[in-house]
N, C-alpha and C positions, 0 to 999 in steps of 0.2 A: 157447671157454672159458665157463664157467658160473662167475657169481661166487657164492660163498657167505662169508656173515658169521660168527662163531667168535666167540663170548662170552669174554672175558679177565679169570677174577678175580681174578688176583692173576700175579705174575712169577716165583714158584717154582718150584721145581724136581717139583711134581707137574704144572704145565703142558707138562712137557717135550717129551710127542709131541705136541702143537702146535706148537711151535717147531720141532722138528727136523725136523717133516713141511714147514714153509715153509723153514728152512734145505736141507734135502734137497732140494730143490725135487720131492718126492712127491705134495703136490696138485697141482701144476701138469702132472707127468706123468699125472694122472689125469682130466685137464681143467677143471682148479677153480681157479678165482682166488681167492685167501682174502681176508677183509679181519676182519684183527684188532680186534675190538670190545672199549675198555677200561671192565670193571665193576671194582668196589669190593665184592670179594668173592663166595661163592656165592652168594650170596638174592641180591643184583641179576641175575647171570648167568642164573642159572636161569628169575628172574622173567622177563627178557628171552627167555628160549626160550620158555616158557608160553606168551606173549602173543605167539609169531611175529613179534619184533626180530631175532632172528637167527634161523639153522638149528639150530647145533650148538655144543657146550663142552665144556669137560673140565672133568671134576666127581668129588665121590664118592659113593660110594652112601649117606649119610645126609642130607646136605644135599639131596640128589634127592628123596629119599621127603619130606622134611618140606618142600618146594618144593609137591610135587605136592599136597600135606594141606591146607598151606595157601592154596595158589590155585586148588585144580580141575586141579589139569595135566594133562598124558600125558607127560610126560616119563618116557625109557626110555634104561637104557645097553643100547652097542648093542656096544663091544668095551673091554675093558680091558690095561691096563697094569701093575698093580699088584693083584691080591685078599687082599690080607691085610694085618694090621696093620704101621704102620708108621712111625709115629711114635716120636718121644723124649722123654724127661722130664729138665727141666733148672733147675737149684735155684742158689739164690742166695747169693752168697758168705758162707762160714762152714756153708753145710751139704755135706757131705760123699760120703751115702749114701743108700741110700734108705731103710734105713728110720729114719729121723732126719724124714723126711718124715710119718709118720702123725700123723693131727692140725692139718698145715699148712694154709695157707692155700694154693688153686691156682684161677690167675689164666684165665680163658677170657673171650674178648670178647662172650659171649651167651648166655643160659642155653636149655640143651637144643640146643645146636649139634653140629659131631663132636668138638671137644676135650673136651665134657662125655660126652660118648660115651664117647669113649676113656678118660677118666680113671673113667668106671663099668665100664668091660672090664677095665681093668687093676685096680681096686681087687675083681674078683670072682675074677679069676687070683691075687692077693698073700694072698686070703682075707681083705682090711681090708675095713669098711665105709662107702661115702661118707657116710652120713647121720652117723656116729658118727667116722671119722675123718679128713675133712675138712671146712673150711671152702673155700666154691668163694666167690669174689669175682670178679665181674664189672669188665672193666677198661675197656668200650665201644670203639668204634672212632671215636674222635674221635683221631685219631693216628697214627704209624707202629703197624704192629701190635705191632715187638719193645719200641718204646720203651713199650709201655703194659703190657705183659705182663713186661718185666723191670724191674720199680720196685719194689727189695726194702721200701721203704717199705707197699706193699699187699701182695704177692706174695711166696710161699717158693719155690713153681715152678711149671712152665707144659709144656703139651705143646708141642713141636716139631714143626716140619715143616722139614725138609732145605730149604733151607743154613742155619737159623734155630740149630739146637743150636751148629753152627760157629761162626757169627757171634759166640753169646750166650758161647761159651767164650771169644774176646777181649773178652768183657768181663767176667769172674770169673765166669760161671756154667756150676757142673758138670753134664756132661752124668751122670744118676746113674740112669739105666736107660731101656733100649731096646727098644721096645713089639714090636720086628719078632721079636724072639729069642720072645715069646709064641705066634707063628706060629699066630695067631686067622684063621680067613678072613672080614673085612673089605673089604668092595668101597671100594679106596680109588681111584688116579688111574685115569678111567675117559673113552673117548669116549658122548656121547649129546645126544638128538635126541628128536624127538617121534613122538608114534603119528599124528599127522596124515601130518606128510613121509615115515613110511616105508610107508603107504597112496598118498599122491601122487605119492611120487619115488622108488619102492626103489632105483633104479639110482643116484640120488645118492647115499643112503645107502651101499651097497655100495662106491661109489667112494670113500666118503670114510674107509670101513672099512679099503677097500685101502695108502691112505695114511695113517693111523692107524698098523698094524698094521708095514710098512715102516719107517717112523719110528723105532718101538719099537725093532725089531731092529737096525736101523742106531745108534741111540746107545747100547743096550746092547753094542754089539760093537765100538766103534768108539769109542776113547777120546779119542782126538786134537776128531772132530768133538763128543761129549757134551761135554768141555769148553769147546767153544769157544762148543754153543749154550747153555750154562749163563751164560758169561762175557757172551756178547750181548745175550739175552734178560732175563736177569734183573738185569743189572749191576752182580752183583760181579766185585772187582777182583784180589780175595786167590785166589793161586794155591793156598795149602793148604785155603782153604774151598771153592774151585772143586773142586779132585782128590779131598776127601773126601766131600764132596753127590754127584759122579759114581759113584765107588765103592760108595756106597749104594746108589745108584738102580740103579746094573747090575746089581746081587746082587738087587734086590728084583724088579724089571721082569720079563718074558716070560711063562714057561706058554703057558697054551693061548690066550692072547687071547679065550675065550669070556666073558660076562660071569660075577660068580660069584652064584650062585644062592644060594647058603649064605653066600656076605659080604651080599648085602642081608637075609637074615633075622636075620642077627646088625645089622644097621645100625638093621632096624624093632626088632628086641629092646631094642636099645640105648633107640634114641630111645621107644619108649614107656614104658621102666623110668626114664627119667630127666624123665618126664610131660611129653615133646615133640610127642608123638602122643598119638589118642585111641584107636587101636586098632591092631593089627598088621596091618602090610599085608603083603599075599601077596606074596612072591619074583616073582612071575611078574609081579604088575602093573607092576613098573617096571624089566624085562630085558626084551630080544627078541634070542635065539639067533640069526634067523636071517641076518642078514646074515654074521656068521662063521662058523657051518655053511655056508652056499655058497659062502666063499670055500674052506673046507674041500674040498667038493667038488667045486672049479674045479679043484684039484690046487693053487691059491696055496701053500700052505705048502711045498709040493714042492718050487717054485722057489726060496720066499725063502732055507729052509736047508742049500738046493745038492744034495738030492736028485736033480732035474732041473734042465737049463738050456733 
């Protein structure tokens, strides 16, 4: 077995093919011993890859590129999960719709992170202006993330990330538009690693692509075990917000597992429009195809979706 360490930024439901590939026991059939490493978000995670503390994370493709910008990285996605938007917007009690929202205030724990991203995606889809019709209020992360993000004292609404709209609707806040239905390609939950290790270790990489990749399809297809790694890993306890985070994540999850080329130029579009970056970074510098073109080529996808046995 070869141990590899896995950067953990958080316990949500975009970490999911991380969990499910240790629930599945997929690393382990791949020869990988994991060892879950707990960060305090992506910019630890990330930093922690840069700097060779761990191997590999899941991550999305804007926090990667402004990881990379601002430490010198190589950090690269190497297979995804999720290419496109996919978040939710959810506003606090007494507001109703969305467009009751133009003008509000919207809560993100960092300026130029992906919330702020997203909330520039979606205000360029609505045709509103961020500069003119919002106000973005930083809420820091001295805190649980939902309890700083829904304090209608500061905040009108806030992007979600699954099981966070669920949760935030037990506590009076409407869920009042869902970023996925914009069907922006966004490199959102993704696996990656660096340009070092897949110089040094392709075959690790591939292996851990393999069980990546497995992961995915097993909890997209397999309701019974996505809920249970939902309920495990992430510990909620609420069976309605358990079955409706899985239900998302199935409908959102698969494709082609390639990384998306087109969601990290819309991720560098973002972040530089929102003065995160100092220039746009090329698509290419922070993907590499190749580990799932050859599993492509191995005939893997053959078997996983029973084409062959």
């Amino acid at each position: 077995m070869d141990r590899i360490r896995i950067a953990v930024a958080h316990r949500g439901a975009g970490l999911a093919p991380v969990f499910a590939a240790v629930e599945g026991g997929f690393f382990r059939a791949q020869g990988l011993e994991p060892e879950l490493v707990p960060c305090h978000g992506h910019p630890p995670s990330l930093a922690a890859l840069i700097a060779g503390e761990v191997e590999f994370t899941n991550s999305v493709g804007a926090e990667l590129i402004l990881a990379n910008e601002r430490h010198g990285g190589d950090a690269v996605v190497i297979a995804s999960a999720i290419g496109r938007s996919a978040q939710q917007v959810s506003a606090r009690p007494g507001i109703a719709s969305l467009g009751e929202l133009r003008g509000a205030r919207w809560g993100v724990t960092a300026r130029g992170d992906a919330d702020e991203c997203a909330i520039a995606m979606a205000f360029e889809r609505w045709g509103w202006d961020v500069a003119r019709d919002a106000e973005i209020v930083v809420v820091g992360t001295d805190g649980p993330r939902l309890d700083l993000l829904l304090d209608p004292a500061r905040v009108d609404a806030a992007i979600m990330h699954a099981p966070e709209p669920f949760q935030a609707a037990k506590r009076g806040w409407a869920l009042v538009a869902d970023l996925g239905r914009l069907d922006v390609s966004i490199q959102n939950s993704c696996a990656a690693t660096t340009r070092r290790l897949l110089r040094d270790r392709p075959e690790l990489a591939l292996r851990y692509v393999r069980a990546f990749c497995r992961a995915v399809h097993r909890f997209r297809h397999d309701a019974e075990f996505g809920v249970g790694v939902l309920r495990k890993y992430g510990g909620e306890t609420d069976e309605e917000v358990l079955g409706k985070t899985w239900v998302l994540f199935a409908r959102l999850m698969g494709g082609m597992m390639f990384p998306s080329l087109e969601g990290m130029r819309n991720s560098a579009l973002l972040l530089h429009r929102v003065g995160a970056i100092g220039r746009l970074v090329p698509p290419e510098e922070a993907v590499d195809l190749e580990p799932v073109a050859a599993l492509e080529h191995e005939g893997f996808f053959d078997h996983l979706l029973g084409l062959r046995r």
